[in-house]
N, CA and C atoms as a LAMMPS dump frame, in Angstrom:
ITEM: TIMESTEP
0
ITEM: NUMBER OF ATOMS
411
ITEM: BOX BOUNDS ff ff ff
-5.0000000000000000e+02 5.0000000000000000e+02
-5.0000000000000000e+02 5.0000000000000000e+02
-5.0000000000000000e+02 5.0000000000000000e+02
ITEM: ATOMS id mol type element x y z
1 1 1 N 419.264 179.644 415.379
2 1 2 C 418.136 179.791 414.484
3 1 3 C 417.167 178.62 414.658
4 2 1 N 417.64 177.382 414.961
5 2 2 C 417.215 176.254 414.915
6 2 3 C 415.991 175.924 416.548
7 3 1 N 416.743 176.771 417.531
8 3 2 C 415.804 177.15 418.526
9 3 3 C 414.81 178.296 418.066
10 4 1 N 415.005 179.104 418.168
11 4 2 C 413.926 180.298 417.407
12 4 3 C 412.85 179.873 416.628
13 5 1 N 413.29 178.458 415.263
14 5 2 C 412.165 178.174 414.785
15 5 3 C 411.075 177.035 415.649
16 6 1 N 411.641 176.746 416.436
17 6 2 C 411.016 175.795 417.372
18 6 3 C 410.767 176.26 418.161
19 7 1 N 410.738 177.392 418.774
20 7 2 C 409.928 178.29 419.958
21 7 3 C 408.763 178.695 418.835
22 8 1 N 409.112 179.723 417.981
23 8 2 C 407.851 179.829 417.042
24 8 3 C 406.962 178.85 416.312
25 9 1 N 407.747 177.674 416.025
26 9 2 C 405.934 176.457 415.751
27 9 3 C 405.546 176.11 417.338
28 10 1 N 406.266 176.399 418.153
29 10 2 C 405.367 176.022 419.388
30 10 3 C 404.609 176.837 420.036
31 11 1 N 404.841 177.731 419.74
32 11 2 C 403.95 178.98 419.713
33 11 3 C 402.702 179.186 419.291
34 12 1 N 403.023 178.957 417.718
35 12 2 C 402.169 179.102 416.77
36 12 3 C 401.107 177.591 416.86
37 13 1 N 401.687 176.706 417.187
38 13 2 C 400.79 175.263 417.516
39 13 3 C 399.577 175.789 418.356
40 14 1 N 400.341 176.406 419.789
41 14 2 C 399.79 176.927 421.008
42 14 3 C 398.566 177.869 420.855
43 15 1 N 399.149 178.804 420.042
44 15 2 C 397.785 179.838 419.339
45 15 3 C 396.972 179.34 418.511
46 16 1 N 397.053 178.141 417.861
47 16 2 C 396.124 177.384 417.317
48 16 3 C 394.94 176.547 417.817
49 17 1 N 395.83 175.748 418.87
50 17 2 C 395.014 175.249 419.827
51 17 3 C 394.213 175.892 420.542
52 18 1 N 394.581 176.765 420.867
53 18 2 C 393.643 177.957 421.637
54 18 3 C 392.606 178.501 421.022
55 19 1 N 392.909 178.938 419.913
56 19 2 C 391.819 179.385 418.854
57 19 3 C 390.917 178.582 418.693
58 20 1 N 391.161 177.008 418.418
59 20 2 C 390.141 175.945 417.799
60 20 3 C 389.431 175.861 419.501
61 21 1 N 389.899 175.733 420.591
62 21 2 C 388.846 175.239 422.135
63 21 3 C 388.498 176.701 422.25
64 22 1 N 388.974 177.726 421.987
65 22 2 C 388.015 178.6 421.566
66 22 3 C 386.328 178.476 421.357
67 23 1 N 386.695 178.313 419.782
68 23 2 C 385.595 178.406 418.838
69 23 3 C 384.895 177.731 419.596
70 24 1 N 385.496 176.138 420.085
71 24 2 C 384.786 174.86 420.501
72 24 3 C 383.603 175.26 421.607
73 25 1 N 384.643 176.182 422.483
74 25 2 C 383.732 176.037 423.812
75 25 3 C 382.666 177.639 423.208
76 26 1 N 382.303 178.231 422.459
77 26 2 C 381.65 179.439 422.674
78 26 3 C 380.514 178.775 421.562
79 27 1 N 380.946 177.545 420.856
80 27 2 C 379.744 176.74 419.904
81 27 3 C 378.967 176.161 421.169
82 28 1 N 379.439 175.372 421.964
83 28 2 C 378.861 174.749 423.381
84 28 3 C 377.668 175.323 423.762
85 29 1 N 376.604 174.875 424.033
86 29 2 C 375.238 175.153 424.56
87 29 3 C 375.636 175.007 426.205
88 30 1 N 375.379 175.947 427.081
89 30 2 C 375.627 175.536 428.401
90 30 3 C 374.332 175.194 428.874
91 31 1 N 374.176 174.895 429.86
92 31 2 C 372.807 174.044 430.609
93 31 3 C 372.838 174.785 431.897
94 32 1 N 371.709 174.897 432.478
95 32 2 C 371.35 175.228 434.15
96 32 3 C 369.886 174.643 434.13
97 33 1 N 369.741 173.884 435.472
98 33 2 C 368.633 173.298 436.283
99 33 3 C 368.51 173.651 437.229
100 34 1 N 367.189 173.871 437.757
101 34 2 C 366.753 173.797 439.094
102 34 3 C 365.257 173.539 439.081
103 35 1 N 365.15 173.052 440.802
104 35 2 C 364.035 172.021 440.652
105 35 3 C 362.822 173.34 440.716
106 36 1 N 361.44 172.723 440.361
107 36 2 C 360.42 173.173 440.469
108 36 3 C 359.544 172.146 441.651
109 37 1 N 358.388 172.786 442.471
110 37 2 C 357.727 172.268 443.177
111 37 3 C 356.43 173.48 443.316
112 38 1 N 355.484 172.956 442.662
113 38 2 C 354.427 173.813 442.983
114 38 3 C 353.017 173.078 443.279
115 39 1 N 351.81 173.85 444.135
116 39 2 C 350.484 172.765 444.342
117 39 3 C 349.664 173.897 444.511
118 40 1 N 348.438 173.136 444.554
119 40 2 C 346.798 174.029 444.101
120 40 3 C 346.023 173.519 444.367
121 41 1 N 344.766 173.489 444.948
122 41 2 C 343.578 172.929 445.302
123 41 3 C 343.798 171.923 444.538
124 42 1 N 343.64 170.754 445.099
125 42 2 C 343.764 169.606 444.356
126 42 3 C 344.489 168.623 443.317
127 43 1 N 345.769 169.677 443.336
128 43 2 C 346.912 168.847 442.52
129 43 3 C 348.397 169.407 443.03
130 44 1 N 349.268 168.772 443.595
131 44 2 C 350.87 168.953 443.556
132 44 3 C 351.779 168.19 442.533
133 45 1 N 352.46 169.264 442.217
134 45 2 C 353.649 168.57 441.141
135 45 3 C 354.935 169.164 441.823
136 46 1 N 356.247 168.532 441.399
137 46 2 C 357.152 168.92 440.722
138 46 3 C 358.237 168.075 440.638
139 47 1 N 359.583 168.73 439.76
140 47 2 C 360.352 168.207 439.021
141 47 3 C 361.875 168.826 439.103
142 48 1 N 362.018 169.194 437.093
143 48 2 C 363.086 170.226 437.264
144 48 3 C 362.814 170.65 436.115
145 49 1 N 363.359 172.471 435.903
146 49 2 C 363.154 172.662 435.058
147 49 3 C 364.857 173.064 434.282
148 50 1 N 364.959 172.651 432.493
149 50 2 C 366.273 172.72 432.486
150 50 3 C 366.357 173.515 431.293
151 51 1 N 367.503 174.456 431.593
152 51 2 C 366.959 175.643 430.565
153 51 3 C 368.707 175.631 429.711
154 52 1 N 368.453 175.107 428.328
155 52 2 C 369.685 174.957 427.735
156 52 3 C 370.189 176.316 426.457
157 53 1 N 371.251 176.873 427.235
158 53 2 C 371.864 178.064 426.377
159 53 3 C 372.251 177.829 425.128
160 54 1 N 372.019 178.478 423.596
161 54 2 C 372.738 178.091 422.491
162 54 3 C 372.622 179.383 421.858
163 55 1 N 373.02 179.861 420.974
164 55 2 C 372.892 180.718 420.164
165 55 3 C 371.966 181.841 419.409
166 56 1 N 370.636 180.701 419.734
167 56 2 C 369.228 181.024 419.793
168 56 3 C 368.679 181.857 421.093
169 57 1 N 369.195 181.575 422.021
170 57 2 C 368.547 182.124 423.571
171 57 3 C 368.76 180.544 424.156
172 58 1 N 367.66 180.703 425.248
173 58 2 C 367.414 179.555 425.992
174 58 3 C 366.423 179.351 425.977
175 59 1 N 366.179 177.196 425.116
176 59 2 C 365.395 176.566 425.339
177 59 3 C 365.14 175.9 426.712
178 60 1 N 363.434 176.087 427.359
179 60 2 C 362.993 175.98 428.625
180 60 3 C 362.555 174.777 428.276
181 61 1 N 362.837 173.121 429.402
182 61 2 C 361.859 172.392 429.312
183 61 3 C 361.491 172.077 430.891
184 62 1 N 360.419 172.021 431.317
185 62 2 C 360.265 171.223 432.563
186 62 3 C 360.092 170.02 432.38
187 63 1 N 360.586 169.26 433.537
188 63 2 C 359.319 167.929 433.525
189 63 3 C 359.303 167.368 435.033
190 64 1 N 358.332 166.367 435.182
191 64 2 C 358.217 166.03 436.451
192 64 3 C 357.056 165.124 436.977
193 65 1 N 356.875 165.069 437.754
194 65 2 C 355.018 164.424 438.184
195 65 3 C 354.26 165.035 438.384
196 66 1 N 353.141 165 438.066
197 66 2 C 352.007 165.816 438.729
198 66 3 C 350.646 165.077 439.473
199 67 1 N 350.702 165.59 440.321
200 67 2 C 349.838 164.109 441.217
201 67 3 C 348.267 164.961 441.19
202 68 1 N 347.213 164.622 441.116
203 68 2 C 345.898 164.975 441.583
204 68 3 C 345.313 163.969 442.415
205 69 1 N 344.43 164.995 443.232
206 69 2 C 343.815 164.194 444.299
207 69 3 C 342.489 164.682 444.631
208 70 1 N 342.073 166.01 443.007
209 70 2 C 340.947 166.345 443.089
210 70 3 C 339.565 165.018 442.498
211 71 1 N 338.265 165.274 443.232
212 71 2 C 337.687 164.065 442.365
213 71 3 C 337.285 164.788 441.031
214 72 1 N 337.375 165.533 440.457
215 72 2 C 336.786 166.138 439.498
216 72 3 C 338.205 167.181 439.176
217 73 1 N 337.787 167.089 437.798
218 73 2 C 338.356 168.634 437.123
219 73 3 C 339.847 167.795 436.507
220 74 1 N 340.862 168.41 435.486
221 74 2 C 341.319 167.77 434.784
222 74 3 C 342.97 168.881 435.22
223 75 1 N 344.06 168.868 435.37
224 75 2 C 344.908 169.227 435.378
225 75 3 C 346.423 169.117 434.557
226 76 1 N 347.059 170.319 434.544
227 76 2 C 348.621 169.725 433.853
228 76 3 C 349.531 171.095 434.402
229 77 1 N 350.909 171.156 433.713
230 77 2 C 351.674 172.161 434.219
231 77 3 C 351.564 173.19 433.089
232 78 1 N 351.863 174.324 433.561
233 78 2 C 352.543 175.185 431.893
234 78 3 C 353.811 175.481 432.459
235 79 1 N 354.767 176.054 431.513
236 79 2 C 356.032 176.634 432.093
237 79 3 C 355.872 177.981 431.237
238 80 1 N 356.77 178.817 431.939
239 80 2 C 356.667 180.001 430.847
240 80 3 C 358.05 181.106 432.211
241 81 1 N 358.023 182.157 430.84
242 81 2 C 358.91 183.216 431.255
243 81 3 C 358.538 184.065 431.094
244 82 1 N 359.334 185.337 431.648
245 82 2 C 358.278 186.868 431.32
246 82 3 C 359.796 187.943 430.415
247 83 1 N 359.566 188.47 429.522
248 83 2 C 360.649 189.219 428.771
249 83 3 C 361.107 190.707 429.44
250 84 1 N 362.277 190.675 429.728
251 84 2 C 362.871 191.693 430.313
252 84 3 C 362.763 193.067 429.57
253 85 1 N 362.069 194.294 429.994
254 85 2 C 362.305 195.498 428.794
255 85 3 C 361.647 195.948 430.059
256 86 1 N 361.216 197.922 429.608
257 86 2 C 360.854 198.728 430.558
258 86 3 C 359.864 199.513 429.356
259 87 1 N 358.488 199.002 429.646
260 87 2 C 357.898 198.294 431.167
261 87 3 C 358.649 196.608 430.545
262 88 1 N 357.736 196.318 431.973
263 88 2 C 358.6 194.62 432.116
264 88 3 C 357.192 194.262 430.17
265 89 1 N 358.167 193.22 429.725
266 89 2 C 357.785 192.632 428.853
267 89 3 C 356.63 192.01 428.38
268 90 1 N 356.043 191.202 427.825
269 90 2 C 355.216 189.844 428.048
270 90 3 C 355.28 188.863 428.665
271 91 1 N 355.08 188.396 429.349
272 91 2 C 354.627 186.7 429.322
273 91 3 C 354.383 185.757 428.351
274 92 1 N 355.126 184.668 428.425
275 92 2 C 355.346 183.417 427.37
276 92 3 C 354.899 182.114 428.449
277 93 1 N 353.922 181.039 427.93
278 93 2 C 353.554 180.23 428.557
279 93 3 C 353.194 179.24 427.673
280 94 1 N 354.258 178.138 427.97
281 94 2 C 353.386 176.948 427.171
282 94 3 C 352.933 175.636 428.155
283 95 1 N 351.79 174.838 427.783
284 95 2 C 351.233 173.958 428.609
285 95 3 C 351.873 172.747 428.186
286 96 1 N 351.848 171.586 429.389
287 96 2 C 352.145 170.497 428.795
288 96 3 C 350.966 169.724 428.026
289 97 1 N 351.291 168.906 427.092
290 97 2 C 350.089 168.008 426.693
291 97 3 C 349.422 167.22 427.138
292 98 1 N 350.207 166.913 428.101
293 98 2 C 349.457 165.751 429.77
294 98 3 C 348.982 166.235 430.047
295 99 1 N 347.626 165.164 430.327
296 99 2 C 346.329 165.977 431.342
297 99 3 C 346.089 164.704 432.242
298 100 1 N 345.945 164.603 433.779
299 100 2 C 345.448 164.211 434.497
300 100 3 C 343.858 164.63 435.271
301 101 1 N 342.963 163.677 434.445
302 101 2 C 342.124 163.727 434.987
303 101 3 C 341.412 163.205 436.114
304 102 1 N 340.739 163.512 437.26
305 102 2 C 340.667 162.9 438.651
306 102 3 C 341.865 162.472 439.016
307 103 1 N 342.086 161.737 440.216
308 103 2 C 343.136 160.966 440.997
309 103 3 C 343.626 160.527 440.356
310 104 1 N 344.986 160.542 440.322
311 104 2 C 346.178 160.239 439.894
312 104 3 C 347.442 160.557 439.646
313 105 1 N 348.323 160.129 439.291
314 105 2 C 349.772 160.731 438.97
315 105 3 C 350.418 160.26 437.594
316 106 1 N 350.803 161.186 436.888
317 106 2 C 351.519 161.308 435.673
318 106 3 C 352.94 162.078 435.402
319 107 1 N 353.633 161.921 434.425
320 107 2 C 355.012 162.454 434.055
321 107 3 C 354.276 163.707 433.025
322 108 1 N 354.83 164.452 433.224
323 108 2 C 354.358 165.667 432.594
324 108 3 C 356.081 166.446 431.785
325 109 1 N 356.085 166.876 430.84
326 109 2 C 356.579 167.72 430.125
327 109 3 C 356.335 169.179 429.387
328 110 1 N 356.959 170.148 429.676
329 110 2 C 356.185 171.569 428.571
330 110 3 C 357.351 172.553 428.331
331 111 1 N 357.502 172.614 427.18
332 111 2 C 358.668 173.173 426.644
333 111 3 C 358.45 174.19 425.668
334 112 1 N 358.743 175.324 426.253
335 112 2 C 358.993 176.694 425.186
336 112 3 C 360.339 176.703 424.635
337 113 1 N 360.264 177.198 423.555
338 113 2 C 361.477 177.631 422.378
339 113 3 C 362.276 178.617 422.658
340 114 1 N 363.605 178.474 422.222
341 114 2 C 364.638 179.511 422.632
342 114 3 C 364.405 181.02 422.663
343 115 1 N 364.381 181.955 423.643
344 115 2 C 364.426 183.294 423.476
345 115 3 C 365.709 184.094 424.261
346 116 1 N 365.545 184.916 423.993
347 116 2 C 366.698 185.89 424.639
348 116 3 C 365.912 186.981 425.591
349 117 1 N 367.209 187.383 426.834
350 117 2 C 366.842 188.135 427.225
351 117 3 C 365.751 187.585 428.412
352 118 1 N 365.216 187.07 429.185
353 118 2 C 363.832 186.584 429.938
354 118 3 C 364.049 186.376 431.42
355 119 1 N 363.261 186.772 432.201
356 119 2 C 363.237 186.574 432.985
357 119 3 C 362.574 185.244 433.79
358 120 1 N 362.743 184.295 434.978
359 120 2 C 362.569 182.936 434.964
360 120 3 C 363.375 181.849 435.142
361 121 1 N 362.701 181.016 434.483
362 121 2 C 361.975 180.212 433.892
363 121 3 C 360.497 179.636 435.753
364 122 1 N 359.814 179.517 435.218
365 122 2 C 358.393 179.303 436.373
366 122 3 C 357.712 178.213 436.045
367 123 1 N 357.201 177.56 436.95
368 123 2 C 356.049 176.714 436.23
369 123 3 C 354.852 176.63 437.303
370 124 1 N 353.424 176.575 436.345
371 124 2 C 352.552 176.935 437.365
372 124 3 C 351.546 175.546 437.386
373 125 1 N 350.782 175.04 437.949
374 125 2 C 349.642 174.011 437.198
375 125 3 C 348.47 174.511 437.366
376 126 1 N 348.171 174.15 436.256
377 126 2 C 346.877 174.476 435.676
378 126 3 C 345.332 173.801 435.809
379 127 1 N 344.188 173.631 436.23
380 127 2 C 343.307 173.387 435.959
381 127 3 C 342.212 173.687 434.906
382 128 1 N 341.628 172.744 434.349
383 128 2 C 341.073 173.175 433.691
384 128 3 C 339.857 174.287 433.671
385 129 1 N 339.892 175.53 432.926
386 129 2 C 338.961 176.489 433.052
387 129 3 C 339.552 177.661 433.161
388 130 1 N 340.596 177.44 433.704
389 130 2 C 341.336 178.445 434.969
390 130 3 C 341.846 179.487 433.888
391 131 1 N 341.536 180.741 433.871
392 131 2 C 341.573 181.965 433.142
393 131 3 C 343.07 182.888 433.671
394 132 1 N 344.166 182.451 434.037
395 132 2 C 345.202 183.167 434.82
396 132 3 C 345.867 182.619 432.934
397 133 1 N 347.135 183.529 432.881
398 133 2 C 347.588 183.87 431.498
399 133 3 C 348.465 182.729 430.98
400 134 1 N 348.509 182.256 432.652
401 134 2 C 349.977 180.104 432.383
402 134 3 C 348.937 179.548 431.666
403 135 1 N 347.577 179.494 431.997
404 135 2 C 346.887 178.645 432
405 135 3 C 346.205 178.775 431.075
406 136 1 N 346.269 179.96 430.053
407 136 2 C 345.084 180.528 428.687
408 136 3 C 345.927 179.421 427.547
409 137 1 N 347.871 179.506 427.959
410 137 2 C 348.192 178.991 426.294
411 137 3 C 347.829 177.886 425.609
């Protein structure tokens, strides 16, 4: 009897433990990166962009450099995703708040909020004026 009850709390320990790294690991936000590199008349950037899984969907952030080497005109990145459905979804695009104006190089950041479901993650740079849908947000 005295074995029996000690196979069953070790058991029962065992199914406990399991249960709690359970819970643990499915609370866990997982992460995936990969780099970005994109350029345009007069400006090249890139970085990485890192898109962190939680419960919410996945929050997108890029970041990186963005170099200009136009003499004129003002630049930055947007990042954005497009939503999976039939037809294909919307487009989501947010800009960074960095702006490089003329020659130079800066650290740039632009981060959209968790969604589900998306196709992506992209990042495009932007000039100023520029009427394409990265570049309206």
């Amino acid at each position: 009897m005295r074995k029996l009850t000690a196979v069953a709390t070790a058991t029962a320990a065992t199914a406990l433990t399991l249960a709690i790294g359970a819970g643990t690991a499915t609370a866990d936000d997982s992460v995936m990166t990969k780099p970005w590199n994109e350029s345009v008349s007069g400006a090249s950037g890139s970085g990485t962009i890192k898109t962190v899984w939680g419960k919410d969907g996945g929050k997108v952030t890029a970041t990186g450099k963005l170099k200009v080497t136009a003499a004129k005109g003002c630049y930055t990145i947007s990042v954005g995703v497009e939503f999976i459905g039939k037809p294909r979804g919307p487009q989501i695009w947010h800009k960074a708040p960095q702006k490089q104006c003329g020659p130079g190089t800066i650290d740039v950041t632009a981060t959209l909020p968790p969604n589900q479901f998306w196709d992506g993650p992209w990042v495009e740079i932007c000039k100023d004026g520029d009427d394409s849908r990265a570049c309206k947000s």
